[in-house]
PyMOL Python script that loads the backbone (N, CA, C, O; Angstrom):
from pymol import cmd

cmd.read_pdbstr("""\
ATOM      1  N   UNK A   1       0.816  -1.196   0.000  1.00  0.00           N
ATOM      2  CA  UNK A   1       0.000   0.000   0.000  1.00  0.00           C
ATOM      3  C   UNK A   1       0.860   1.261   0.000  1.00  0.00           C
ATOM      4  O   UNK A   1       0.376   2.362  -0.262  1.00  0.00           O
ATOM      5  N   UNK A   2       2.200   1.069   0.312  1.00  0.00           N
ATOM      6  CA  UNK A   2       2.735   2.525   0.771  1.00  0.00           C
ATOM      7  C   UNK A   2       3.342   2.580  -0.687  1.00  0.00           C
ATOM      8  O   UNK A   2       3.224   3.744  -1.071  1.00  0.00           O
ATOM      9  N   UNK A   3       4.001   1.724  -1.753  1.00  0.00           N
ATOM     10  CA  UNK A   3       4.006   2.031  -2.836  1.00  0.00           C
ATOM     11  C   UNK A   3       2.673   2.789  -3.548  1.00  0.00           C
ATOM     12  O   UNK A   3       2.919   3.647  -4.396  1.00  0.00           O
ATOM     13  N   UNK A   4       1.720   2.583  -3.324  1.00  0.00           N
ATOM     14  CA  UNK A   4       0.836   3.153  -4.376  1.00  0.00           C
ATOM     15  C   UNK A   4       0.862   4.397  -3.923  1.00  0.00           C
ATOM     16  O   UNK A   4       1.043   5.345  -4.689  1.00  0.00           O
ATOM     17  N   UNK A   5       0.646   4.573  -2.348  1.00  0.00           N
ATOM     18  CA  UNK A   5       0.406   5.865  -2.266  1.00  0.00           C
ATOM     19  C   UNK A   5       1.956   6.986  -2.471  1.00  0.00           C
ATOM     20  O   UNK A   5       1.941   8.208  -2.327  1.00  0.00           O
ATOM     21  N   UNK A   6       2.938   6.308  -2.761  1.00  0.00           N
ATOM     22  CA  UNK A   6       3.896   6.730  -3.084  1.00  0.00           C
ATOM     23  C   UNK A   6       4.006   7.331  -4.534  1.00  0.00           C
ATOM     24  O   UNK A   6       4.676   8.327  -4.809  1.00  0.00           O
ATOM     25  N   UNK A   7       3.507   6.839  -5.131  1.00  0.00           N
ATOM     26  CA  UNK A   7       2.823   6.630  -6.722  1.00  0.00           C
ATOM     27  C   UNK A   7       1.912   7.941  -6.904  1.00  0.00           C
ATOM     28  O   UNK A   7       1.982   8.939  -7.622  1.00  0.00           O
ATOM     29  N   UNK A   8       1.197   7.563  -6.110  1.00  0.00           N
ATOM     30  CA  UNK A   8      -0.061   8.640  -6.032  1.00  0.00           C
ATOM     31  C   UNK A   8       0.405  10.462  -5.848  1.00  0.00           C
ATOM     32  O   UNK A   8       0.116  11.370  -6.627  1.00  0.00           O
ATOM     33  N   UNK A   9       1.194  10.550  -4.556  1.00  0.00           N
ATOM     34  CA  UNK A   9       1.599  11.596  -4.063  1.00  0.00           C
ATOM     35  C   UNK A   9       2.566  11.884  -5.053  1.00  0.00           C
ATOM     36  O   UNK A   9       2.536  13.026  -5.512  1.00  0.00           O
ATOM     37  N   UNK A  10       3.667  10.868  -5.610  1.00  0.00           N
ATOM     38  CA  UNK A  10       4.735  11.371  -6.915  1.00  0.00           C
ATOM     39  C   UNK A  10       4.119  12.233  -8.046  1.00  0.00           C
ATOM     40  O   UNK A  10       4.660  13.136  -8.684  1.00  0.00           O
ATOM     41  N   UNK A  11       2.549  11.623  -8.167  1.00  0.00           N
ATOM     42  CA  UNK A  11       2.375  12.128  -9.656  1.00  0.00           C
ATOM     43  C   UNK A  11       1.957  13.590  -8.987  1.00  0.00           C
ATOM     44  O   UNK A  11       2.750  14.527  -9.086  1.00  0.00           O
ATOM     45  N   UNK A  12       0.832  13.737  -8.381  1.00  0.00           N
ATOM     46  CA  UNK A  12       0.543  15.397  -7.639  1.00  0.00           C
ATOM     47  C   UNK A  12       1.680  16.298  -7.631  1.00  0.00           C
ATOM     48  O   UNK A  12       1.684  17.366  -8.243  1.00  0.00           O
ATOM     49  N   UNK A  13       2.771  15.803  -6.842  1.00  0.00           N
ATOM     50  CA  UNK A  13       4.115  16.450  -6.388  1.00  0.00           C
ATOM     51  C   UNK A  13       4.469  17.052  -8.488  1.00  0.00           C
ATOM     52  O   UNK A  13       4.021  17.930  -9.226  1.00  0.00           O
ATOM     53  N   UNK A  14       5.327  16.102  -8.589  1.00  0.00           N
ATOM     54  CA  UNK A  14       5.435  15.869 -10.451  1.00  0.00           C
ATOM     55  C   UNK A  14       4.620  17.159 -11.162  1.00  0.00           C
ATOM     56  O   UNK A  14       5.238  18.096 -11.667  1.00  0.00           O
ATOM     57  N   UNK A  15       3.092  17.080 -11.133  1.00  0.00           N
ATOM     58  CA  UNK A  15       2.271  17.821 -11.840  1.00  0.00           C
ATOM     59  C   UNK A  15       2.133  19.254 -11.313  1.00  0.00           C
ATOM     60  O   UNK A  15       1.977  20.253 -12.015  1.00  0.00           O
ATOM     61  N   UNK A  16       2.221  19.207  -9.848  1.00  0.00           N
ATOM     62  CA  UNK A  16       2.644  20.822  -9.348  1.00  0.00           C
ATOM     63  C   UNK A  16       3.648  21.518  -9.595  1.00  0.00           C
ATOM     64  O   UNK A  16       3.667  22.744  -9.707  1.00  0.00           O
ATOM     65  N   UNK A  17       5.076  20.336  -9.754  1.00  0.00           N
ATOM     66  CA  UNK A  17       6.479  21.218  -9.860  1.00  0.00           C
ATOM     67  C   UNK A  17       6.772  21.396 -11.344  1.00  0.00           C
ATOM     68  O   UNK A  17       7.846  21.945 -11.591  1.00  0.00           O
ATOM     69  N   UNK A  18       5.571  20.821 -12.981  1.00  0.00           N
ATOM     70  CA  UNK A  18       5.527  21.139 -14.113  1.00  0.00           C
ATOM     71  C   UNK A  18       4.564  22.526 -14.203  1.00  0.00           C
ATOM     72  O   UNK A  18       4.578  23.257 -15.194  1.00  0.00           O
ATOM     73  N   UNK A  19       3.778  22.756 -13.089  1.00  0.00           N
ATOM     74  CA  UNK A  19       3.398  23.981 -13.208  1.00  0.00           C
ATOM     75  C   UNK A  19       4.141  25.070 -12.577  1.00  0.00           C
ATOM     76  O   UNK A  19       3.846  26.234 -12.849  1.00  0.00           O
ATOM     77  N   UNK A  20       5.038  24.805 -11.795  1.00  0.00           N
ATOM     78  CA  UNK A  20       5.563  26.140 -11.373  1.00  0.00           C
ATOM     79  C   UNK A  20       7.034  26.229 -12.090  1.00  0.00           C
ATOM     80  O   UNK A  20       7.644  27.277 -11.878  1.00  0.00           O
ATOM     81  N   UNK A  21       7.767  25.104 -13.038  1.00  0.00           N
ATOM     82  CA  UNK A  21       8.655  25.382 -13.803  1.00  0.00           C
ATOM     83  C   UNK A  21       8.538  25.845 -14.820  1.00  0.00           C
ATOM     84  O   UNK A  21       7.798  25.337 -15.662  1.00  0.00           O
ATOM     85  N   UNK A  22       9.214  26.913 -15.037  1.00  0.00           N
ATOM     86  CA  UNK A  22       8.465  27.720 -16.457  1.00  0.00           C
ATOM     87  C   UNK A  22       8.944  27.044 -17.853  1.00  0.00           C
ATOM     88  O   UNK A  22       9.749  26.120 -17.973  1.00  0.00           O
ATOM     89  N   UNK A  23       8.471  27.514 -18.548  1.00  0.00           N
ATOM     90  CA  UNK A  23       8.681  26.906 -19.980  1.00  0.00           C
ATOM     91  C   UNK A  23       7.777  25.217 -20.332  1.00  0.00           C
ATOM     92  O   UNK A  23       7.290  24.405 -19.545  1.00  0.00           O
ATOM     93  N   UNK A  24       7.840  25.223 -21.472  1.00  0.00           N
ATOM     94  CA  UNK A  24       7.311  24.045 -22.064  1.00  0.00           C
ATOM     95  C   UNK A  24       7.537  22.345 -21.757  1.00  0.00           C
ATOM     96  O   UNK A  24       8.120  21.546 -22.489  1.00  0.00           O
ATOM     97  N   UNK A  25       7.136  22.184 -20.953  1.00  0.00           N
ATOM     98  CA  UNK A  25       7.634  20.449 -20.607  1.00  0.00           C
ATOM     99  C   UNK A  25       6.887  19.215 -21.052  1.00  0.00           C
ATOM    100  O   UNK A  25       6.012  18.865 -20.260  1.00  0.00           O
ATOM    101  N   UNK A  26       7.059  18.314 -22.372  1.00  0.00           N
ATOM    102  CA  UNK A  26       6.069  17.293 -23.083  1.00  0.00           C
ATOM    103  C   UNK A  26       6.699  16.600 -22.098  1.00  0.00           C
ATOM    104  O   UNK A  26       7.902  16.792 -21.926  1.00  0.00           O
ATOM    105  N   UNK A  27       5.979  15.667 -21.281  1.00  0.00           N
ATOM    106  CA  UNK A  27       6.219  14.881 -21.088  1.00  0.00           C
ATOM    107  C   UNK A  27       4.838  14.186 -20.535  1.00  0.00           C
ATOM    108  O   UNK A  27       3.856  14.854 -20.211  1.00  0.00           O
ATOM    109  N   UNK A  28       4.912  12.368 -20.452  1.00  0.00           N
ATOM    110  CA  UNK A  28       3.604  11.963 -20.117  1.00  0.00           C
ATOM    111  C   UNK A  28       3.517  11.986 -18.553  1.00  0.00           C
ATOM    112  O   UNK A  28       4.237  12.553 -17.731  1.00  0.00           O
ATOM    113  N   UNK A  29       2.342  11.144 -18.386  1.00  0.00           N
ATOM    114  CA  UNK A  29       2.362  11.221 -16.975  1.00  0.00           C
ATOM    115  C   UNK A  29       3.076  10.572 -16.315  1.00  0.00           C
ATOM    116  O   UNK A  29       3.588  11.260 -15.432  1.00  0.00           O
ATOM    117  N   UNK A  30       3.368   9.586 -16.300  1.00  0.00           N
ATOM    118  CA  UNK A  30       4.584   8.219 -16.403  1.00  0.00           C
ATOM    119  C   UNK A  30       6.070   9.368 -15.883  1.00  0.00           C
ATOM    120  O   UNK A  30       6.494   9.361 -14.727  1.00  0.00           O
ATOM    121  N   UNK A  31       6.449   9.941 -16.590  1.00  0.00           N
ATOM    122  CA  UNK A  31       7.701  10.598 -16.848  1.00  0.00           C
ATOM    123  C   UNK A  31       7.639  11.141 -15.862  1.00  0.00           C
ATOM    124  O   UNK A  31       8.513  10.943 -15.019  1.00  0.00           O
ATOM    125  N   UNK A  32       6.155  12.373 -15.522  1.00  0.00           N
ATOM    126  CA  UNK A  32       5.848  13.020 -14.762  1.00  0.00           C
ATOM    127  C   UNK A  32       5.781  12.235 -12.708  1.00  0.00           C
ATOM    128  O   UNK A  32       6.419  12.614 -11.726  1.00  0.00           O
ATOM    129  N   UNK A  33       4.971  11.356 -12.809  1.00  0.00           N
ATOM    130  CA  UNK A  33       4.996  10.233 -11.447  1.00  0.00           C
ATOM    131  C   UNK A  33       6.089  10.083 -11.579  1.00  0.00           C
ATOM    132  O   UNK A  33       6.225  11.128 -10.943  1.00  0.00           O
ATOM    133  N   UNK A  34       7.182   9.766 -11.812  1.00  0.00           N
ATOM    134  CA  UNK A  34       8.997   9.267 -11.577  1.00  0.00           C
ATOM    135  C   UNK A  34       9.469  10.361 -11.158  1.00  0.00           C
ATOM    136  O   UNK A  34      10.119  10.284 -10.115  1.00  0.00           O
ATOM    137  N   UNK A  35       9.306  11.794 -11.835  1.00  0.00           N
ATOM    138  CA  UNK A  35       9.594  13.311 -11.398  1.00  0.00           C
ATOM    139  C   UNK A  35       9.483  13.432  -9.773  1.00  0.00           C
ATOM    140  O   UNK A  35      10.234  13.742  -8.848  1.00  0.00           O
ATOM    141  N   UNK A  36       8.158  13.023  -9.937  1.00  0.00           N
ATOM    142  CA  UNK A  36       7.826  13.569  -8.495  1.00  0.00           C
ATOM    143  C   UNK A  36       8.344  12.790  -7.182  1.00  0.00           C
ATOM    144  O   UNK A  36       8.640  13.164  -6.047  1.00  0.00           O
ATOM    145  N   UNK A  37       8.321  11.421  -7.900  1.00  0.00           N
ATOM    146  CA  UNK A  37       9.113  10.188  -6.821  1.00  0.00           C
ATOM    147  C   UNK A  37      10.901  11.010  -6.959  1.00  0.00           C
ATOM    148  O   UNK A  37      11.690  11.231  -6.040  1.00  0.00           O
ATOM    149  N   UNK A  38      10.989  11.170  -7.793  1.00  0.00           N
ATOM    150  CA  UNK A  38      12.263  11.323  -7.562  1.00  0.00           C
ATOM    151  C   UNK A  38      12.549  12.646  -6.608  1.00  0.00           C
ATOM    152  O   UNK A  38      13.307  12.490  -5.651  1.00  0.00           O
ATOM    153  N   UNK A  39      12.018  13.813  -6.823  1.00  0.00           N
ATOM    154  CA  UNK A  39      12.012  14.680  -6.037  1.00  0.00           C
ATOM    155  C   UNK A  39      11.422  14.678  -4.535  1.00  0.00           C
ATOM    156  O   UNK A  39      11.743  15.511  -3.688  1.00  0.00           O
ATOM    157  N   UNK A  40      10.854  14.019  -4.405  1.00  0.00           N
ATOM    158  CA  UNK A  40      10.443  13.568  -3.043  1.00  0.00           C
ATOM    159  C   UNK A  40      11.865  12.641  -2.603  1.00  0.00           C
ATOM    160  O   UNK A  40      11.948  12.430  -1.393  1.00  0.00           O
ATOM    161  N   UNK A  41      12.711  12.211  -3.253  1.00  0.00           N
ATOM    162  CA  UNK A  41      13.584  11.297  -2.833  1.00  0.00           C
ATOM    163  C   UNK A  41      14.656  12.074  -3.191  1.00  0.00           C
ATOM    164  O   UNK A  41      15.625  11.414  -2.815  1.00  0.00           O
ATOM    165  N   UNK A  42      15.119  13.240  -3.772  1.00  0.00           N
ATOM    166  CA  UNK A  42      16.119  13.990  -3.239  1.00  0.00           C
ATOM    167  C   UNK A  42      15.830  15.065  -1.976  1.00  0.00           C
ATOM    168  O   UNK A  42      16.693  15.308  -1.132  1.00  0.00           O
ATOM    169  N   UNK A  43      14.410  15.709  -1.968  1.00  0.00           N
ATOM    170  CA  UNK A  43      14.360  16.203  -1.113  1.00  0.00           C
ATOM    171  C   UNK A  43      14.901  15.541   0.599  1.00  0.00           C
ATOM    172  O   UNK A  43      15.741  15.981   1.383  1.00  0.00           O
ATOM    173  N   UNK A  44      14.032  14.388   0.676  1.00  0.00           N
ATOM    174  CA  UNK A  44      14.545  13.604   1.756  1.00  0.00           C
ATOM    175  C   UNK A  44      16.186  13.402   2.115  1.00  0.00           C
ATOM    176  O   UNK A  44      16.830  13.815   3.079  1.00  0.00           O
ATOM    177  N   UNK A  45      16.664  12.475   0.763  1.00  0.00           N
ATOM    178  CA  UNK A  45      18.223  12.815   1.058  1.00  0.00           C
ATOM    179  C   UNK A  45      18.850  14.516   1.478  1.00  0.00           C
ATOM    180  O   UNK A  45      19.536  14.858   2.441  1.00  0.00           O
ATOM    181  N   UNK A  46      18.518  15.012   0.792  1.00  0.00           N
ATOM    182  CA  UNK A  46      19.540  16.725   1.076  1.00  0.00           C
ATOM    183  C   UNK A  46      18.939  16.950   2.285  1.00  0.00           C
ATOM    184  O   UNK A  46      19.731  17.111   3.214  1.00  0.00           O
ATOM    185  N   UNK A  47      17.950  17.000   2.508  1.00  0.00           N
ATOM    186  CA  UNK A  47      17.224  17.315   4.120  1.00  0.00           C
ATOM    187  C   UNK A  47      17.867  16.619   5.014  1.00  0.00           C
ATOM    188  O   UNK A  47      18.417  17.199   5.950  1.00  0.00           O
ATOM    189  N   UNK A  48      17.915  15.114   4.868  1.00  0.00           N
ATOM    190  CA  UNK A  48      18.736  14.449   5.686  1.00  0.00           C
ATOM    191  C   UNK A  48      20.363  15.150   6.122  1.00  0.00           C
ATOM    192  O   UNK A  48      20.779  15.718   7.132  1.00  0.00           O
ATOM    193  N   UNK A  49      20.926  14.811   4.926  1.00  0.00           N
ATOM    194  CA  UNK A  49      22.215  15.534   5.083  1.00  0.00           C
ATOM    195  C   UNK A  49      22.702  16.861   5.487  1.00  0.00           C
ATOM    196  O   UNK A  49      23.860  17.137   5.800  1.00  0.00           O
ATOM    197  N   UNK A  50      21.500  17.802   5.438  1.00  0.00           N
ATOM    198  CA  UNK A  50      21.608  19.302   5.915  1.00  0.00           C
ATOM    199  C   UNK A  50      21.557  18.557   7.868  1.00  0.00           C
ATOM    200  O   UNK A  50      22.545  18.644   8.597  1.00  0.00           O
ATOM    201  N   UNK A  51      20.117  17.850   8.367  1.00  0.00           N
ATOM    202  CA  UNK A  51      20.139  18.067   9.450  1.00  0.00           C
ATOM    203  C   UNK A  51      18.502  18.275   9.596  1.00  0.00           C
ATOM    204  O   UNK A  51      18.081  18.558  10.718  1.00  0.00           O
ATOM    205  N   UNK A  52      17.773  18.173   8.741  1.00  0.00           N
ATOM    206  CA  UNK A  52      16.571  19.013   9.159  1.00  0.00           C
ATOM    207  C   UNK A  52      15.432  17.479   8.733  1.00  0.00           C
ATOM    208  O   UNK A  52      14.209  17.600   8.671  1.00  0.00           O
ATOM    209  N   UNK A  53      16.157  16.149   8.490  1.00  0.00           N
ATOM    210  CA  UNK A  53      15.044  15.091   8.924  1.00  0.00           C
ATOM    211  C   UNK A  53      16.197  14.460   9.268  1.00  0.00           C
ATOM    212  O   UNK A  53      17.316  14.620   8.781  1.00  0.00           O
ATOM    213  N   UNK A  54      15.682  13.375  10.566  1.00  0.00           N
ATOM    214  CA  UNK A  54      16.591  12.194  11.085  1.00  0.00           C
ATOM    215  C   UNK A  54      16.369  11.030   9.959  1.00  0.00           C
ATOM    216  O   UNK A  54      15.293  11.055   9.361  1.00  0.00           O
ATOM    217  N   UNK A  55      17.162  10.179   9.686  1.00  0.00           N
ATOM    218  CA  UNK A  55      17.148   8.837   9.282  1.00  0.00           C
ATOM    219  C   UNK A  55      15.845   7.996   9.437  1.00  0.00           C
ATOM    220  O   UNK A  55      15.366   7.501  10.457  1.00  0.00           O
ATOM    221  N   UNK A  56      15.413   7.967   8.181  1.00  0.00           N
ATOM    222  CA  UNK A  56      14.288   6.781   8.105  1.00  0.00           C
ATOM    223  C   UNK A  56      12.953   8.242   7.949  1.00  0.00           C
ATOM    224  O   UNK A  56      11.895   7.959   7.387  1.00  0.00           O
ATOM    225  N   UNK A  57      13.156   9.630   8.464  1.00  0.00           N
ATOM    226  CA  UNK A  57      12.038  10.313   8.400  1.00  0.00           C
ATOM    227  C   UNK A  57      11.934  10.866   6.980  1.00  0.00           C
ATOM    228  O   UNK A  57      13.027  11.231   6.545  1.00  0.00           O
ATOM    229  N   UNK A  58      10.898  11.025   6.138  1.00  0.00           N
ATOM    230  CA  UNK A  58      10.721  10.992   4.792  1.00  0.00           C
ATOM    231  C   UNK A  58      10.680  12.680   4.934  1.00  0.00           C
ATOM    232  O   UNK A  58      10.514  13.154   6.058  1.00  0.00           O
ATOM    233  N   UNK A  59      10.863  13.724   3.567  1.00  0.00           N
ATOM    234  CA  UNK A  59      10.405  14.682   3.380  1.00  0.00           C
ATOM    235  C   UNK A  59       9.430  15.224   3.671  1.00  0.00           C
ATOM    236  O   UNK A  59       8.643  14.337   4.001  1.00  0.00           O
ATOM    237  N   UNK A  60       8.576  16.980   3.833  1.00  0.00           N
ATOM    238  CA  UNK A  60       7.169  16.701   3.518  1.00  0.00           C
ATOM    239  C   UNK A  60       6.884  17.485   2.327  1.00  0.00           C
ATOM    240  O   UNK A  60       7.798  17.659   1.521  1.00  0.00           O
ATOM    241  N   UNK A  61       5.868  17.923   2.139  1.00  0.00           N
ATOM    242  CA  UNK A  61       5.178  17.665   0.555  1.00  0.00           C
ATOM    243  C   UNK A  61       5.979  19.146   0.076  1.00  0.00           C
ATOM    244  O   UNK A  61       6.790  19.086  -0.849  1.00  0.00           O
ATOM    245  N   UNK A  62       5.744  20.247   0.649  1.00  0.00           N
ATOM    246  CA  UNK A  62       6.320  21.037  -0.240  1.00  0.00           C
ATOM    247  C   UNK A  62       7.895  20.627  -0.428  1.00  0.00           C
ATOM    248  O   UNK A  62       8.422  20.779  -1.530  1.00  0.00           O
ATOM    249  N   UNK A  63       8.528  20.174   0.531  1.00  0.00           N
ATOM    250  CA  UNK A  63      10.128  19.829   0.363  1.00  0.00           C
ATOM    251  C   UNK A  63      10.268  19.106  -1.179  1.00  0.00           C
ATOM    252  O   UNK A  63      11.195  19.256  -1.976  1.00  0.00           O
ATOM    253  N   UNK A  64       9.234  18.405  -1.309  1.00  0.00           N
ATOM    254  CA  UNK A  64       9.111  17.229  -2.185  1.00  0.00           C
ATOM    255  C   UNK A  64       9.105  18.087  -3.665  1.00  0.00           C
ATOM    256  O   UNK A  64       9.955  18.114  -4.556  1.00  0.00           O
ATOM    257  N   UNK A  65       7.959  18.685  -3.561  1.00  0.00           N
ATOM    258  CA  UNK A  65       7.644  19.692  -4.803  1.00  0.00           C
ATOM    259  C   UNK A  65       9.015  20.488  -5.050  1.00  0.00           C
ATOM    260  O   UNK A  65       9.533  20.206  -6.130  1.00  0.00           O
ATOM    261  N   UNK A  66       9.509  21.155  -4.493  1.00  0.00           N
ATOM    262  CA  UNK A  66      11.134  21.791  -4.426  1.00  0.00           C
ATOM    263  C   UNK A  66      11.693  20.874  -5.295  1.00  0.00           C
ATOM    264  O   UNK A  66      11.865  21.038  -6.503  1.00  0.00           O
ATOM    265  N   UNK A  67      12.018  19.730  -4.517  1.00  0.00           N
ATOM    266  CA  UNK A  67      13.319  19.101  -4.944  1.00  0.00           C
ATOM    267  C   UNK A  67      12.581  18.225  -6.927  1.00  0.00           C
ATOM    268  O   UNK A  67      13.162  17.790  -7.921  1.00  0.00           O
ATOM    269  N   UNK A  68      11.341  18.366  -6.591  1.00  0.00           N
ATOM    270  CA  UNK A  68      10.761  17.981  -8.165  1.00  0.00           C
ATOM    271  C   UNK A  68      11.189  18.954  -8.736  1.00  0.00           C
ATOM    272  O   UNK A  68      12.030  18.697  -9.598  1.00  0.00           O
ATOM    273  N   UNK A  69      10.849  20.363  -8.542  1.00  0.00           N
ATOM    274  CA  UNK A  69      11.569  21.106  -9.486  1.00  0.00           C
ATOM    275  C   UNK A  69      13.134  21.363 -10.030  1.00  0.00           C
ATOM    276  O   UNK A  69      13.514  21.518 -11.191  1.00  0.00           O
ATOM    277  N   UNK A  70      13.885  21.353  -8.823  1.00  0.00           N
ATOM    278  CA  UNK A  70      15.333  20.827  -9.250  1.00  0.00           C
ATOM    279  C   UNK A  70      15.321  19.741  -9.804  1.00  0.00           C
ATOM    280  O   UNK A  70      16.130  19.865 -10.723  1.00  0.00           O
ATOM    281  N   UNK A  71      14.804  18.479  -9.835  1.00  0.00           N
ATOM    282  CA  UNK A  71      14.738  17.589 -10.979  1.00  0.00           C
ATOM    283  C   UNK A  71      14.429  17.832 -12.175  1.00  0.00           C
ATOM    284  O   UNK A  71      15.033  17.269 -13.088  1.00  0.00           O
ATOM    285  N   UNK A  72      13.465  18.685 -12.401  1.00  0.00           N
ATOM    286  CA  UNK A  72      12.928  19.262 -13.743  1.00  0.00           C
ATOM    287  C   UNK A  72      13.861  20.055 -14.473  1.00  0.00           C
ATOM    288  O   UNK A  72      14.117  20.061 -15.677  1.00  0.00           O
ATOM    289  N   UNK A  73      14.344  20.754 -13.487  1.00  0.00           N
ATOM    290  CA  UNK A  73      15.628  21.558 -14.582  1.00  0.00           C
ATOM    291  C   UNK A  73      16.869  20.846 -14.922  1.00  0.00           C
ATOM    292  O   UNK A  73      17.529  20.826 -15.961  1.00  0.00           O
ATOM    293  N   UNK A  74      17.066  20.081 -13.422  1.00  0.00           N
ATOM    294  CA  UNK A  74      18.425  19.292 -14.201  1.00  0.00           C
ATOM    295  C   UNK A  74      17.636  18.181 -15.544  1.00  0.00           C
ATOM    296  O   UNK A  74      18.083  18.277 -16.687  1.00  0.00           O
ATOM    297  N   UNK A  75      16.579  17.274 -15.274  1.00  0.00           N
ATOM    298  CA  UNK A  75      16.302  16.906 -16.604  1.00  0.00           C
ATOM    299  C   UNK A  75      16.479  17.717 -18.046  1.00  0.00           C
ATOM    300  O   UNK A  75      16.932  17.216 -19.075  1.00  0.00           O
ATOM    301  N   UNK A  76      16.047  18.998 -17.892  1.00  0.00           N
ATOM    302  CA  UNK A  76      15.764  19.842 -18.580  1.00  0.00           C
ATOM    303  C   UNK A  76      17.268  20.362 -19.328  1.00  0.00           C
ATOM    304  O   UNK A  76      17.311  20.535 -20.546  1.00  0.00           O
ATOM    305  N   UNK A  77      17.933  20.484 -18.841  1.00  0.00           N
ATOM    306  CA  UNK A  77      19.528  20.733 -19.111  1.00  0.00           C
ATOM    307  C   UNK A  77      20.296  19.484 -19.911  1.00  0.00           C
ATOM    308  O   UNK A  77      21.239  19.468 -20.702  1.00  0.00           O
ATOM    309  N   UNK A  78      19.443  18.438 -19.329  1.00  0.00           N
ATOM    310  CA  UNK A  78      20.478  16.904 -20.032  1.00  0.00           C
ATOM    311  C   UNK A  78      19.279  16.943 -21.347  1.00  0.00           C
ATOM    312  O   UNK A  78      19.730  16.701 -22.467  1.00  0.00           O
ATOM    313  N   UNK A  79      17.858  17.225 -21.236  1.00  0.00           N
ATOM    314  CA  UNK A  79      17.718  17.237 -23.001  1.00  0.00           C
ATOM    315  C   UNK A  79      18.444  18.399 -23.484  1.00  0.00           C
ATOM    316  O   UNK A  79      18.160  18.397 -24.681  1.00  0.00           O
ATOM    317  N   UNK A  80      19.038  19.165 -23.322  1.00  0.00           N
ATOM    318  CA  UNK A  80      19.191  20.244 -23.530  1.00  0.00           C
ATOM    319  C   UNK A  80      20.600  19.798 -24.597  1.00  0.00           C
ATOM    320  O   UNK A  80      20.761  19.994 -25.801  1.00  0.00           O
ATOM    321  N   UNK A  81      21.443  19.160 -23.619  1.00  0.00           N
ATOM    322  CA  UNK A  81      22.666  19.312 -24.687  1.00  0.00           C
ATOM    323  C   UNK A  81      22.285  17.937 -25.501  1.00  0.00           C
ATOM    324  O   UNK A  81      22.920  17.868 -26.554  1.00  0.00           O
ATOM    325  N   UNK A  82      21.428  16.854 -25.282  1.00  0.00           N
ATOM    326  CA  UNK A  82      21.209  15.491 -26.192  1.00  0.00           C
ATOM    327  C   UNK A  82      20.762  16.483 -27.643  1.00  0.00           C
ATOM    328  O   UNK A  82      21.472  16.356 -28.641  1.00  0.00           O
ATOM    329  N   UNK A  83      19.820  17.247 -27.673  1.00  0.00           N
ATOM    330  CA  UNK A  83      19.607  17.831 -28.894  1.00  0.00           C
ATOM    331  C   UNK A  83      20.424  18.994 -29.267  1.00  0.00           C
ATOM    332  O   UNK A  83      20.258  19.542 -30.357  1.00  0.00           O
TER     333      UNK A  83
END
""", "prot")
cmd.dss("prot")
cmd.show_as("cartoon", "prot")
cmd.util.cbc("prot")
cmd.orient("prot")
């Protein structure tokens, strides 16, 4: 169960941090749910490592949305030089 809802909260997170990154982003939703998992999962790490969650404590949602958007641009930079 905690996968789905992991799933669930990725794609929200994902679809908020494609609206507050500016410019044009095709991508599906698929692409988008991995975005948001992933940014929820750097947020947690860098939080961890700053000091501001203990071990094993997960991000919370805006941290999550943040670190989606730093995912979005670094994605955004690696299509950048592929084309």
């Amino acid at each position: 169960m905690s996968w789905l809802y992991a799933i669930v909260i990725g794609l929200i997170v994902g679809f908020i941090a494609r609206a507050l990154k500016p410019g044009a982003d095709t991508m599906g939703w698929i692409k988008t749910c991995l975005i948001g998992i992933g940014g929820s999962l750097l947020a947690t790490a860098l939080g961890q490592a700053l000091g501001f969650y203990r071990p094993g404590e997960a991000s919370g949602f805006i941290a999550s949305i943040i670190g989606a958007v730093i995912v979005l641009f670094v994605v955004a930079m690696i299509q950048k030089k592929k084309t």
